[in-house]
DRENLUMFI-313260 format. One record per residue (C-alpha): residue in one letter; chain; x, y, z. Coordinates in steps of 0.001 Angstrom, whole numbers, padded with zeros to 6 digits. Layout:
+------+-------+---------+---------+---------+
: rest : kette :      px :      py :      pz :
+------+-------+---------+---------+---------+
:    A :     A :       X :       Y :       Z :
...
+------+-------+---------+---------+---------+
This chain:
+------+-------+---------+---------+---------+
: rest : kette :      px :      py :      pz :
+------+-------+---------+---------+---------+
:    X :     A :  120966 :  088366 :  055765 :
:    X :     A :  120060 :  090662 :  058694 :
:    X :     A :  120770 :  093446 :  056159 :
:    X :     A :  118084 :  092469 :  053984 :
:    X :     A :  115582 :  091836 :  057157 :
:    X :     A :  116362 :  095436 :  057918 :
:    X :     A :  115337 :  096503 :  054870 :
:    X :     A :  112715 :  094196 :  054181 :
:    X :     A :  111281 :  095783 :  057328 :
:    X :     A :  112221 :  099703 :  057028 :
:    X :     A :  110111 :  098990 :  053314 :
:    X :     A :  106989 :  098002 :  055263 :
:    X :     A :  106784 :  100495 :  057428 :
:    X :     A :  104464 :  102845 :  057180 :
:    X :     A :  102007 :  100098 :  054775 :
:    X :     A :  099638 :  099550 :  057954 :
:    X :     A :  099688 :  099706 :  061680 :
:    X :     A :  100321 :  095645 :  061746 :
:    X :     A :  104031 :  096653 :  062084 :
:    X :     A :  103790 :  099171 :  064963 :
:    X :     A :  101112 :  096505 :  066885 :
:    X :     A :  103230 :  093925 :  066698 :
:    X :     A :  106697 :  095865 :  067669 :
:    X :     A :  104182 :  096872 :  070716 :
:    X :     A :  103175 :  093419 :  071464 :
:    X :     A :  107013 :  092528 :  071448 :
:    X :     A :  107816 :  094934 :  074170 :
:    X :     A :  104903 :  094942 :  076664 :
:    X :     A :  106407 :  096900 :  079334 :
:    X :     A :  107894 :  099459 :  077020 :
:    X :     A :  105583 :  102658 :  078106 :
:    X :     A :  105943 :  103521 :  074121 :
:    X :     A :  102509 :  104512 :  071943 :
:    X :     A :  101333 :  103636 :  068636 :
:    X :     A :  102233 :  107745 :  067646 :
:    X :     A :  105869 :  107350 :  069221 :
:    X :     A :  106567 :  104883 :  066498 :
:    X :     A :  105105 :  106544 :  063684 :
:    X :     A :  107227 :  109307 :  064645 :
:    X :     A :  110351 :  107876 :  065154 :
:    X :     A :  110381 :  105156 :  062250 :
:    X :     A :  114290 :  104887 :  062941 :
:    X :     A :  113590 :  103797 :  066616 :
:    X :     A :  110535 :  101302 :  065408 :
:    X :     A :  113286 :  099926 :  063115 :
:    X :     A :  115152 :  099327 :  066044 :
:    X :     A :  112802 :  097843 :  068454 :
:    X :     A :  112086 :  095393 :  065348 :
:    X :     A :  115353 :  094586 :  065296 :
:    X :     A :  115610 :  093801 :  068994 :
:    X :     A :  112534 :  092071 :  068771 :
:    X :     A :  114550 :  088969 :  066976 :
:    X :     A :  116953 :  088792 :  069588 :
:    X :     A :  115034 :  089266 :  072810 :
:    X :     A :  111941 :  088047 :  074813 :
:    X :     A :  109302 :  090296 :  075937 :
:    X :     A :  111090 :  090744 :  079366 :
:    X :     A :  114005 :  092214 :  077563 :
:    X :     A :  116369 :  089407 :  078004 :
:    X :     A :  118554 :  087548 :  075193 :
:    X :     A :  117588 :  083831 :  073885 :
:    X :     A :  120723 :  082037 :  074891 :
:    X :     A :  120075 :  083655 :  078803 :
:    X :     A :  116452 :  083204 :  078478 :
:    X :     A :  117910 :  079095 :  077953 :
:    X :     A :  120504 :  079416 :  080736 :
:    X :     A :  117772 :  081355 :  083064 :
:    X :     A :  115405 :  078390 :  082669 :
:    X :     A :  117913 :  075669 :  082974 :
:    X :     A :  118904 :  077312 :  086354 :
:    X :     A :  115293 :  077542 :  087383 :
:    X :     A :  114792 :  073855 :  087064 :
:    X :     A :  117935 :  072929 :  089047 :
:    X :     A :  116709 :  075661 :  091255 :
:    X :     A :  113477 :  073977 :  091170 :
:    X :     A :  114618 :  070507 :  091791 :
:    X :     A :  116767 :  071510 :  095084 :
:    X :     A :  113886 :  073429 :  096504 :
:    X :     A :  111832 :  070403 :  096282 :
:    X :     A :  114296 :  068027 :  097814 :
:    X :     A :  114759 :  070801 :  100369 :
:    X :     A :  110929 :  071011 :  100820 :
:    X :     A :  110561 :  067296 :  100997 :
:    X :     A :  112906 :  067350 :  103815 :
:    X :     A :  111879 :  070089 :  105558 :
:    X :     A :  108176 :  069296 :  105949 :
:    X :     A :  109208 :  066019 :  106808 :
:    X :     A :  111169 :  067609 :  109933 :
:    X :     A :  108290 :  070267 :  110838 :
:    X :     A :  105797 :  067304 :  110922 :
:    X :     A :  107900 :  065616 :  113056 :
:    X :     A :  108192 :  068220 :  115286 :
:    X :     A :  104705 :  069108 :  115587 :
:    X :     A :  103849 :  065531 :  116258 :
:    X :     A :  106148 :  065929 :  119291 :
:    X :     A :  104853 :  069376 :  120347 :
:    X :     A :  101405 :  067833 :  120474 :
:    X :     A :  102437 :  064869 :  122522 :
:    X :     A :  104040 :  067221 :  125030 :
:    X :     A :  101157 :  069065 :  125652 :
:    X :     A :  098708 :  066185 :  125527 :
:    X :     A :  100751 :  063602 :  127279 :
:    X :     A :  098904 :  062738 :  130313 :
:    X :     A :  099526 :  060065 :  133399 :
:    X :     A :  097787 :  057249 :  131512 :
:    X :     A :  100344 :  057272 :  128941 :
:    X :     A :  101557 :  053995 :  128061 :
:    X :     A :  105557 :  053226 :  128417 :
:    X :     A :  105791 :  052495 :  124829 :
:    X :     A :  104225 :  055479 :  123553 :
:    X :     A :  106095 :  057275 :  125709 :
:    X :     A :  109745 :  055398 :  124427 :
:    X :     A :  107996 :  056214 :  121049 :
:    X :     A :  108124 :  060097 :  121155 :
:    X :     A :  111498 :  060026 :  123337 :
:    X :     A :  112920 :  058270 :  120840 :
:    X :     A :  111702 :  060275 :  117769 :
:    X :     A :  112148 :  063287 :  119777 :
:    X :     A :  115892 :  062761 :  120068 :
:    X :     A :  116863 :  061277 :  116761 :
:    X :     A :  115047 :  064377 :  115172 :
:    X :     A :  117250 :  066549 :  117396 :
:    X :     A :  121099 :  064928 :  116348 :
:    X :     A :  119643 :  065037 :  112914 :
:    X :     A :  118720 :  068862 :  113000 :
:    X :     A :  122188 :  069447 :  114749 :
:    X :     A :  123997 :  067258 :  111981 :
:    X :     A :  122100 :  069084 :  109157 :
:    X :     A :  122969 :  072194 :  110809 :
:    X :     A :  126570 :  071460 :  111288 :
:    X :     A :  127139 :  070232 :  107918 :
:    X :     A :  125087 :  073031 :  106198 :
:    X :     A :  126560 :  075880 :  108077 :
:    X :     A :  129010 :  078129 :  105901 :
:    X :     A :  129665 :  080404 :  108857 :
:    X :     A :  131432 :  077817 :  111211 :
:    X :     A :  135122 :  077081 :  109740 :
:    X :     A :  136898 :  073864 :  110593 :
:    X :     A :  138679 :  075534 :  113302 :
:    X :     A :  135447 :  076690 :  114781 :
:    X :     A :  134261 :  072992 :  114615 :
:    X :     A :  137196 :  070659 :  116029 :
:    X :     A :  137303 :  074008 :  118666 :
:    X :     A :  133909 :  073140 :  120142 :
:    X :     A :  134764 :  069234 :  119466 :
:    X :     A :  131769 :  068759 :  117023 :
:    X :     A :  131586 :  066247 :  114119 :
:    X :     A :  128743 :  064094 :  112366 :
:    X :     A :  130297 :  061083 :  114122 :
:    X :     A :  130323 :  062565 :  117772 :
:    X :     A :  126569 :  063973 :  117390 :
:    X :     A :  125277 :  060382 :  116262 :
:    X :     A :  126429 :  058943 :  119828 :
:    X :     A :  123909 :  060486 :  121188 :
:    X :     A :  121485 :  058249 :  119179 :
:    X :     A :  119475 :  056058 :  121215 :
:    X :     A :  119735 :  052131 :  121099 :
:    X :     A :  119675 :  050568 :  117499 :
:    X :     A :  116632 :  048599 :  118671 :
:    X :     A :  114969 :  051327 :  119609 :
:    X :     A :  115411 :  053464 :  116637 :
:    X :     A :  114628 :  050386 :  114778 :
:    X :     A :  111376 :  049925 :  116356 :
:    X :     A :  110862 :  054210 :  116468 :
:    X :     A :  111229 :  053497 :  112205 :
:    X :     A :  108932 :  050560 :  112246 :
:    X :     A :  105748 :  052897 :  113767 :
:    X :     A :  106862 :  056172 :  112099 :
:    X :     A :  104714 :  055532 :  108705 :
:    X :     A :  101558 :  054887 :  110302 :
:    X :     A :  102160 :  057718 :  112723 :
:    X :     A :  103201 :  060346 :  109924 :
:    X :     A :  099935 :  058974 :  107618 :
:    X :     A :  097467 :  059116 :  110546 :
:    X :     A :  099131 :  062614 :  111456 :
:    X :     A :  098712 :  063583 :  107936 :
:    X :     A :  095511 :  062220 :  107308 :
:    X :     A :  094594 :  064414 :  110160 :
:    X :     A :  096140 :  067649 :  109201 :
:    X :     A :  094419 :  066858 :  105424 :
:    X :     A :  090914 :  066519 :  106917 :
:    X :     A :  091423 :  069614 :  108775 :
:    X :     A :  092607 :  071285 :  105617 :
:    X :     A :  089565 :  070088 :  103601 :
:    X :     A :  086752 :  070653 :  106719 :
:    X :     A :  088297 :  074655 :  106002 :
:    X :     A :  088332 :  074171 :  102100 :
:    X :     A :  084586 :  072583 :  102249 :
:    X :     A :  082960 :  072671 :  105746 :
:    X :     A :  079950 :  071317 :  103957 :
:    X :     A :  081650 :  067996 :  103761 :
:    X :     A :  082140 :  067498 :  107539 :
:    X :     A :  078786 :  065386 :  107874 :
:    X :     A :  079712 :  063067 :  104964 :
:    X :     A :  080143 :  059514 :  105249 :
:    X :     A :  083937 :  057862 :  105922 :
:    X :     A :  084180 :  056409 :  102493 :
:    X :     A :  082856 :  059289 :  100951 :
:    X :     A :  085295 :  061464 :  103146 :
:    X :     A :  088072 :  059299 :  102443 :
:    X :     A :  087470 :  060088 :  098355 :
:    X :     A :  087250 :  063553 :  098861 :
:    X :     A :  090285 :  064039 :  101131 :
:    X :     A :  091916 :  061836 :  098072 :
:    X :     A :  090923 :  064426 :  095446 :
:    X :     A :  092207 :  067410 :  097717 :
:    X :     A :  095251 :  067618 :  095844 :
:    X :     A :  093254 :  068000 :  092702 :
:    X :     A :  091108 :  070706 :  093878 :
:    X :     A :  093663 :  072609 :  095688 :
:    X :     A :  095928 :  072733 :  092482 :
:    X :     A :  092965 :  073861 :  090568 :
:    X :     A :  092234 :  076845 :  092708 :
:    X :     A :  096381 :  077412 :  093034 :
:    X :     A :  096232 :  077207 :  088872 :
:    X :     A :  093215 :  079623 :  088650 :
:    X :     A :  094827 :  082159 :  090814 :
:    X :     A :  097804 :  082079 :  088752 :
:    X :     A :  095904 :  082620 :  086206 :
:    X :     A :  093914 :  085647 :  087430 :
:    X :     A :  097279 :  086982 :  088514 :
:    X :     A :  098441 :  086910 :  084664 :
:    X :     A :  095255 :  088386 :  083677 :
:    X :     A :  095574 :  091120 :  086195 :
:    X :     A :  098772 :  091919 :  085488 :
:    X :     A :  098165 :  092129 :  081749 :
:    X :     A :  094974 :  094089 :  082879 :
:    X :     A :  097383 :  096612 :  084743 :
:    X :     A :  099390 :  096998 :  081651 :
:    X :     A :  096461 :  097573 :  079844 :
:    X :     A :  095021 :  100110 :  081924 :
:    X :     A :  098793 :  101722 :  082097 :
:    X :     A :  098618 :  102228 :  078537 :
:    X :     A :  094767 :  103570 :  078289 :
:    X :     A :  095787 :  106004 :  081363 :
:    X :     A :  098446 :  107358 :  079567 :
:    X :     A :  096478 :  107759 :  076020 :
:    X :     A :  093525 :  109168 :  078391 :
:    X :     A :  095739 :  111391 :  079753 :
:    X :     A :  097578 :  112720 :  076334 :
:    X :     A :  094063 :  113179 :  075040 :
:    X :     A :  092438 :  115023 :  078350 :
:    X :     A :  095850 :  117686 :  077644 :
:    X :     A :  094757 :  117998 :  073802 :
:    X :     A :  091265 :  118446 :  074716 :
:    X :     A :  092053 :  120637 :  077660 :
:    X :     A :  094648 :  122585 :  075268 :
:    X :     A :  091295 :  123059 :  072885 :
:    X :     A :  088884 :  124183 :  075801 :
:    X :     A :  091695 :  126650 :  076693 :
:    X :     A :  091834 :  128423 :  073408 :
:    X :     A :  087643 :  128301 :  073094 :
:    X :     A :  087824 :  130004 :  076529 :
:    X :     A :  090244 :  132627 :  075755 :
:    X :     A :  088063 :  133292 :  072107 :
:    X :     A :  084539 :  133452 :  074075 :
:    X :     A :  085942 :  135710 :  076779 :
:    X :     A :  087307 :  138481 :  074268 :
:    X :     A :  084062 :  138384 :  072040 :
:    X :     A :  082021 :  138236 :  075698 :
:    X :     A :  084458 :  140767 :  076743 :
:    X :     A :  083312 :  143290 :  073709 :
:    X :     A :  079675 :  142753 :  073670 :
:    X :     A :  079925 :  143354 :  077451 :
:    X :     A :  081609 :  146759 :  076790 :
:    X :     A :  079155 :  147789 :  074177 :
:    X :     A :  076245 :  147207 :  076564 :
:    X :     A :  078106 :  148703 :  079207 :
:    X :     A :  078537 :  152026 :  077476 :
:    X :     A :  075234 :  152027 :  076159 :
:    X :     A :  073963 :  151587 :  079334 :
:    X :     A :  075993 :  154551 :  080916 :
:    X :     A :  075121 :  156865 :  077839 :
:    X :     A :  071555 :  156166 :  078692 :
:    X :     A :  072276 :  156373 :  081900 :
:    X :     A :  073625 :  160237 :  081261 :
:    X :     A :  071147 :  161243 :  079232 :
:    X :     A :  068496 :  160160 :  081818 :
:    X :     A :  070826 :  162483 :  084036 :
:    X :     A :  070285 :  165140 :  081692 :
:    X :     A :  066846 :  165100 :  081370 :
:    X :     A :  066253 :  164961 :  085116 :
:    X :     A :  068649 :  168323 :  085371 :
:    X :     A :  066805 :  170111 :  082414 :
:    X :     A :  063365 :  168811 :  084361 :
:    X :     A :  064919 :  170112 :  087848 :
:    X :     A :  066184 :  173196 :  086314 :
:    X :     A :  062477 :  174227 :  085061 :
:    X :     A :  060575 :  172800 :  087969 :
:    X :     A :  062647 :  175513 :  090100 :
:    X :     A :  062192 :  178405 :  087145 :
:    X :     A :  058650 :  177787 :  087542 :
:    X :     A :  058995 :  177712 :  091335 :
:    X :     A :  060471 :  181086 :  091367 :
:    X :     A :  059536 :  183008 :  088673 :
:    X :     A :  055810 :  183686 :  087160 :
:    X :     A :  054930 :  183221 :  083299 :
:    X :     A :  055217 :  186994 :  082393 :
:    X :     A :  058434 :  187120 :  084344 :
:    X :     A :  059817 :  184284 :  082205 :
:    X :     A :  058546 :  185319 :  078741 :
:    X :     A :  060422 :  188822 :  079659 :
:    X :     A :  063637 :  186914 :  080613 :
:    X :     A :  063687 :  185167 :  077261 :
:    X :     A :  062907 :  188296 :  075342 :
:    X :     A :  066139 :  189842 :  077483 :
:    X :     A :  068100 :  186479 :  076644 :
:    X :     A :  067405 :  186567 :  073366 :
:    X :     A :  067966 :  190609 :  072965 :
:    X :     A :  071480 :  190150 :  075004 :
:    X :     A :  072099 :  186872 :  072553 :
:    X :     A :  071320 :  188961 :  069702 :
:    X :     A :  074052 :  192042 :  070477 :
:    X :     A :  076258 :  189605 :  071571 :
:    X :     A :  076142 :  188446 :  068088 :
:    X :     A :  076373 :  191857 :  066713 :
:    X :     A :  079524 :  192564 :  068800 :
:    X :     A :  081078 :  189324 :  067445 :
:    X :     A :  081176 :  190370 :  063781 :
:    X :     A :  081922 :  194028 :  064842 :
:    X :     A :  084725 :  192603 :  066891 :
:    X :     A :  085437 :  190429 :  063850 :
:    X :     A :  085318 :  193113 :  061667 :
:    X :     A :  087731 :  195104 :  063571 :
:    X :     A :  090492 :  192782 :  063511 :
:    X :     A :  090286 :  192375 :  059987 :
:    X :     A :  090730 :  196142 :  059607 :
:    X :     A :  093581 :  195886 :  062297 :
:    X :     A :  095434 :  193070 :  060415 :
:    X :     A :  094962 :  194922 :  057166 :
:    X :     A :  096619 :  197974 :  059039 :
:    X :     A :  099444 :  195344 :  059866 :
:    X :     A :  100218 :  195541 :  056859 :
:    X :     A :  102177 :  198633 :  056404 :
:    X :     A :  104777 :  197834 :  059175 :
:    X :     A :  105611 :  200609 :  061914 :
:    X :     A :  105617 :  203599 :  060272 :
:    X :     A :  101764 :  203146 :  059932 :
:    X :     A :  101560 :  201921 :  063388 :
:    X :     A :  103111 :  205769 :  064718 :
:    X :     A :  101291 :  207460 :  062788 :
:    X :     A :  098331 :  205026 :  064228 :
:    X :     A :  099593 :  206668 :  067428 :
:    X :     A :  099789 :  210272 :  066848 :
:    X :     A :  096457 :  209875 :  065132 :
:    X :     A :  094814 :  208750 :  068223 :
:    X :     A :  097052 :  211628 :  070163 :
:    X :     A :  095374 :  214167 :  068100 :
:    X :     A :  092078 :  212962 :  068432 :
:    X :     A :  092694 :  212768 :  071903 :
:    X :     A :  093955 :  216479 :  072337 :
:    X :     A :  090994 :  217470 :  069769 :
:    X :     A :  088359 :  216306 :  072196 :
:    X :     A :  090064 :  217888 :  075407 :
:    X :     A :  090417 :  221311 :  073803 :
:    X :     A :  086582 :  220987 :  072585 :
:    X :     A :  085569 :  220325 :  075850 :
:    X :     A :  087982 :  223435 :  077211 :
:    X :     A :  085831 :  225674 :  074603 :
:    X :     A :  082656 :  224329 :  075813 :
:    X :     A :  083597 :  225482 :  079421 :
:    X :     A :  084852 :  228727 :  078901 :
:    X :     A :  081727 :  229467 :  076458 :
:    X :     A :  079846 :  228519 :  079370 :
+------+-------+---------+---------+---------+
């Protein structure tokens, strides 16, 4: 059977997002997302699963059942316990107050009144004490000579406690009737002026009221908690989106700065070859601005006839010299035998001119 649910469920997935929303809604304190599911179908499968056995806290049914059970016995002690123990603090702030308001023209009987009370509520607080007390072993106990039955001696007269029992009611109810007006003068201080009857009905429906307010916070509790599971689960979407979108803006950033980067370049070396041809043109200006400073017009027309005389030889003596080589490599050629004969060539031109030149003197 759980087979079949398995498959049942494994077959709708991925048919809608009614499967994933309500696996969510199973587990509210799972920090999971709508996209972990969808990519983990295997672990939405077993959440599903899980969901059929557990509660949204995470626990099983049968110790969800035994949890509650315990809560109401739980429940049901703490209110016996409560009963009994406001019971004892109202006593014993009925006694503090007599202490410090008990003047000379106290009666005897209110006074036998409060001694009374005051000393029956103290054996019962030590009886309580010595029967609840887990610390103090029997030894401990018949040690120190204490026992239920040795504490009540201390009990005043049965007529007395009798007659302590008789007035107790009214004294708790007035006492309480007190303590509730004070309770509902700080819950409504607008009510303070009202009339006793009136008074008396609203001090009757303070219960009501105060359970109202006690039920409403409770329930704004629930809401704010939900509300802070809520806002959990946006904060972490907000935050997985803010890292795509930041991932995004990064890349746009890095794109814009390279193109930025080259259009900044281009300008930049257009600007410095402008910038150097400026340079240029502020040398060539310089460069004639001190021509003309030195020299006169004739002066310069004669150096650029010179210039371009010199220029034009120069030119001349370029294809001369390249004419030479040519004649040289051709004479390359024919290896070193032509190259010594090259030699004594140049010898006997050499010793030609020098014995013309001897001739020239001696004819002289």
């Amino acid at each position: 059977m759980s087979h079949r649910r398995d498959s049942m469920l494994v077959s709708s997935l991925g048919k809608g997002d009614s499967v994933y929303q309500e696996v969510l809604a199973s587990f509210p304190l799972c920090q999971t997302t709508e996209e972990d599911l969808i990519q983990n179908p295997l672990f939405c499968k077993l959440l599903a699963t899980l969901s059929q056995h557990v509660d949204p806290t995470g626990l099983t049914q049968q110790l969800r059942k035994d949890l509650e059970k315990a809560e109401r016995e739980l429940h049901t002690q703490r209110l016996d316990w409560l009963r009994v123990e406001s019971v004892h603090r109202v006593l014993q702030e009925i006694l503090q107050e007599n202490r410090f308001s008990r003047t000379s023209s106290t009666s005897a009987a209110e006074e036998k009144f409060y001694s009374t009370l005051e000393q029956c509520v103290l054996v019962a607080q030590c009886v309580r004490l010595l029967d609840s007390s887990s610390d103090v072993s029997e030894d401990h106990a018949a040690l120190l000579a204490l026992s239920a039955e040795r504490l009540t001696r201390h009990l005043p007269d049965e007529q007395e406690v009798l007659q302590m029992k008789h007035r107790l009611p009214s004294e708790l109810l007035k006492y309480l009737k007190k303590k509730a007006g004070g309770i509902l003068s700080y819950y409504q201080p607008d009510w303070e002026n009202e009339s006793e009857g009136l008074w008396n009905v609203k001090l009757s429906k303070l219960p009501e009221l105060l359970d109202g307010d006690q039920k409403k916070v409770k329930s704004l509790r629930e809401k704010n908690s939900e509300n802070i599971t809520l806002l959990q689960r946006q904060t972490h979407a907000y935050l997985s989106e803010l890292l795509k979108c930041m991932k995004i803006l990064q890349c746009l950033i890095l794109d814009l700065r390279l193109k930025a980067q080259k259009d900044l370049d281009r300008k930049k070396i257009e600007y410095f070859e402008a910038k150097c041809e400026i340079g240029l043109q502020k040398i060539r200006a310089e460069m004639l601005e001190v021509q003309l400073d030195t020299y006169t017009r004739d002066k310069i027309a004669a150096h650029k006839r010179i210039t371009e005389k010199l220029k034009a030889e120069q030119k001349s003596s370029e294809m001369e010299k390249q004419a030479v080589e040519s004649k040289l490599a051709s004479f390359e050629i024919y290896g070193k035998d032509f190259a010594a004969l090259a030699e004594e060539y140049s010898r006997l031109q050499q010793e030609i001119a020098t014995k013309s030149w001897a001739l020239k003197e001696f004819a002289i």
